[in-house]
C-alpha positions in Angstrom: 86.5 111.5 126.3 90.4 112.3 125.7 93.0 109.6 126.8 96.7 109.3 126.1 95.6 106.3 123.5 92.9 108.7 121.6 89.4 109.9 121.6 86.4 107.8 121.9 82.4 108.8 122.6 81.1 109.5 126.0 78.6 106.7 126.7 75.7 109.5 125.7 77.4 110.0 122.4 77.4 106.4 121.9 73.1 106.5 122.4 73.0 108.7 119.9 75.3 108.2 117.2 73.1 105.2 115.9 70.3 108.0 115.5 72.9 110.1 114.0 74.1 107.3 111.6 70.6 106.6 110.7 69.2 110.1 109.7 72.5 110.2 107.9 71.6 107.4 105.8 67.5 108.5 105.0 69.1 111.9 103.8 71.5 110.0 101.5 68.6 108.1 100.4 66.4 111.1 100.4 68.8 112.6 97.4 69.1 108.9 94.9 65.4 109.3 95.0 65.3 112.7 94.4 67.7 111.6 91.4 66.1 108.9 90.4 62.9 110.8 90.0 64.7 113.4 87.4 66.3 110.5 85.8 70.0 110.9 87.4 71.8 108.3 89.1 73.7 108.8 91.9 75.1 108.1 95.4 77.5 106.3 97.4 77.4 102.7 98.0 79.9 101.1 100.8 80.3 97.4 100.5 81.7 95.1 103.4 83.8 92.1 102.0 86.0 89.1 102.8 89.4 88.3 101.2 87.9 85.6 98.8 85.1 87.7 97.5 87.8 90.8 97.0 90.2 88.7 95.6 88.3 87.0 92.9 84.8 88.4 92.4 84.7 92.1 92.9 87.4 93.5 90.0 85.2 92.3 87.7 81.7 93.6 89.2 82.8 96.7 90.2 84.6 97.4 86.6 81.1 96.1 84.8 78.9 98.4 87.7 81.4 101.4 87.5 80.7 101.0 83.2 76.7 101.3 83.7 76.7 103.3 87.1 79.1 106.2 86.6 77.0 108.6 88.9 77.3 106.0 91.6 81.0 105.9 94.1 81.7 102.0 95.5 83.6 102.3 98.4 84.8 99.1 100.5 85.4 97.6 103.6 87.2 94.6 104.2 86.7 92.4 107.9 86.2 89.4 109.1 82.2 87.9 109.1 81.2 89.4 113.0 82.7 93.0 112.0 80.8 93.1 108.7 77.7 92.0 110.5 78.1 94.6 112.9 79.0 97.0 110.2 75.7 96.3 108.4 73.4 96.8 111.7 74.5 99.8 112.3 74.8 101.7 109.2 78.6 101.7 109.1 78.1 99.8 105.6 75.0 99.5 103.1 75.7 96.1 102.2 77.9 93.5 102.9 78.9 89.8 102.2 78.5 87.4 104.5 78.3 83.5 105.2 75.1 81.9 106.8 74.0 81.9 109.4 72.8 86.1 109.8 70.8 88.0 111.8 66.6 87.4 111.3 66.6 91.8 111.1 69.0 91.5 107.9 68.0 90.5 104.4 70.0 87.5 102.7 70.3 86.9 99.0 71.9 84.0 98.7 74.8 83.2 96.0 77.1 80.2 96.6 77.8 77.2 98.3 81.6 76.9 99.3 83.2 73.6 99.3 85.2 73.0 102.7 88.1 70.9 101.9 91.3 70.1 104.4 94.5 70.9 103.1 98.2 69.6 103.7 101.6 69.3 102.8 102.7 66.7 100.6 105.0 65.7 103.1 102.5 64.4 104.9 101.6 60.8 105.7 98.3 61.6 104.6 98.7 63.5 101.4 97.8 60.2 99.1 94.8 60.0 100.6 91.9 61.5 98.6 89.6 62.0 101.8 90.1 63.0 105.7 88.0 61.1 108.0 87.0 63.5 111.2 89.1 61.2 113.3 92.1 61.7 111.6 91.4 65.6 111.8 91.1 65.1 115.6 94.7 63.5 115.5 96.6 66.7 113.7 97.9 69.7 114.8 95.5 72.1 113.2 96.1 75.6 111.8 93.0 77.5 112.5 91.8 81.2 111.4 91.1 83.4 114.0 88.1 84.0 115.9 85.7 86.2 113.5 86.7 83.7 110.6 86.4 80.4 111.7 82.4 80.2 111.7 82.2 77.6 109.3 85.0 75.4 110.9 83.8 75.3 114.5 80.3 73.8 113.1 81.4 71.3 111.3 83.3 70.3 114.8 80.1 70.6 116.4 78.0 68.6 114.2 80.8 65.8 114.2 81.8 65.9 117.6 85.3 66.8 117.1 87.9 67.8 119.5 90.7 70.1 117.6 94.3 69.9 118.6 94.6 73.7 117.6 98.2 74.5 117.3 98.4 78.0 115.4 95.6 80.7 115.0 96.1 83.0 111.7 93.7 85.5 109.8 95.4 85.6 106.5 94.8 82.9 104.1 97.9 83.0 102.5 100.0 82.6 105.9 97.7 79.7 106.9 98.6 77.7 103.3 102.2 78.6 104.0 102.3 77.0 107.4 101.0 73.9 106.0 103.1 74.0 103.1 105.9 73.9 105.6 104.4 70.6 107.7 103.7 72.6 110.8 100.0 71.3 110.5 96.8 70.7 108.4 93.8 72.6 107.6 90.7 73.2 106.9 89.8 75.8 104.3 86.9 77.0 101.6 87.5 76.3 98.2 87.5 79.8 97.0 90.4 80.6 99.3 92.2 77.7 97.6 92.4 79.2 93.8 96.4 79.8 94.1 97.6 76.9 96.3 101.4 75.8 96.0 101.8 72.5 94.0 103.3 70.9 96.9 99.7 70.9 98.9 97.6 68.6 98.8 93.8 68.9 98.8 91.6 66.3 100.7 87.7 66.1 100.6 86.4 66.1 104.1 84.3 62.6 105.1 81.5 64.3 105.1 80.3 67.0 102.6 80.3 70.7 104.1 79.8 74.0 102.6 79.9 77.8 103.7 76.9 79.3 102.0 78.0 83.0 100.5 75.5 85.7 100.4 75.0 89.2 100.4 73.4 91.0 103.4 71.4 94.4 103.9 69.6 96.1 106.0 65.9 96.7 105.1 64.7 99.4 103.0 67.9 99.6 101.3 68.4 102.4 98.8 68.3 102.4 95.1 71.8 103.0 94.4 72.4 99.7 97.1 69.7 97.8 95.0 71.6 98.3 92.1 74.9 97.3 93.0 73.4 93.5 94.4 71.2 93.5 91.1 74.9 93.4 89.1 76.6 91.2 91.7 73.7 88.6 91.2 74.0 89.3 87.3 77.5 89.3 87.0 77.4 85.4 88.8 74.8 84.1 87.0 76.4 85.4 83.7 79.6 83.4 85.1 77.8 80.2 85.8 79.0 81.1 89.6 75.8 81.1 90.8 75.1 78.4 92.8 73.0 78.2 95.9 
């Protein structure tokens, strides 16, 4: 169907591009076997990912996979936790990381256990404090991620019956810090997203402890060049003592 804003599939082609996607993917399979069997490696591996994980773990897998894999291509995709999920059921990606809780039909290795901790400016009342309660959350004007990232978040104002006085919504991490580095609210945030935070925020631990628990997701039946990629991403944590779940 042509409209003045692009192209998009008929409701027919929609029925059968997951056919489409998936005999794509048995033929790519089809040839790392073939490979593997004559003692080549080789294929394409596309990875879904979150800012964090980009940021600070995957340089330094992909340069130590890249050094024993040369036959293999990475190729990545970055979006928020429902978009990679998506991504991963229908074939749009081979793997992908993701936060609990997933999908029964995907696999789930998991690796860490995030930290949530609220964040503020230091020119806060609060900011001597070295814990939050969850009513003094209630009482601030809250900067919250968008919808897609804010899993985590919303259940921990579920489990503790919390009413949020959301004032801004923001998908960049670094946008969110600056807001609260200028006053305009507090936060609540992962610790892996907090690795550059200004001096003049302050970091509070949350009454209760909370985590977001970091995995990788696949399909099953995943191929060999897939395998091999979350065999180094699980080697290259444990070899950093990151591995913690």
């Amino acid at each position: 169907t042509r409209g003045r804003s692009g192209i998009y599939l008929t409701s027919n082609g929609e029925r059968m591009l997951a056919y489409i996607r998936d005999i794509l993917i048995l033929n790519d399979r089809m040839k790392q076997e073939a490979a593997a069997i004559n003692g080549l490696e080789m294929g394409v591996v596309r990875i879904g990912t979150f800012t964090s994980v980009a940021t600070q773990w995957l340089p330094h897998i992909i340069k130590q996979f890249e050094d024993d894999h040369s036959g293999i291509v990475l190729k990545l995709f970055e979006g928020d936790y429902s978009t990679l999920e998506q991504w991963i059921l229908n074939g749009v990606i081979d793997c992908g990381f993701l936060t609990l809780p997933t999908p029964k039909t995907l696999e789930f290795l998991p690796l860490k256990k995030d930290k949530m901790l609220c964040i503020l400016s230091d020119q806060h009342p609060l900011h001597k404090q070295d814990e939050i309660s969850f009513e003094q959350i209630q009482e601030e004007p809250l900067i919250m991620p968008k919808e897609g990232w804010d899993h985590e978040i919303k259940q921990i104002f579920r489990e503790n019956n919390i009413k949020p006085n959301v004032k801004f919504e923001v998908s960049d991490d670094q946008a969110i810090i600056a807001m609260v580095q200028n006053n305009l609210g507090i936060s609540i945030r992962p610790e892996m997203t907090l690795s550059h935070i200004p001096n003049d925020v302050r970091i509070l631990n949350l009454e209760n402890e909370s985590f977001r628990f970091i995995g990788i997701a696949t399909k099953p039946n995943m191929s060999p060049a897939t395998k091999k990629f979350i065999n180094c991403v699980h080697s290259w944590l444990s070899d950093h003592n990151l591995l913690d779940f």
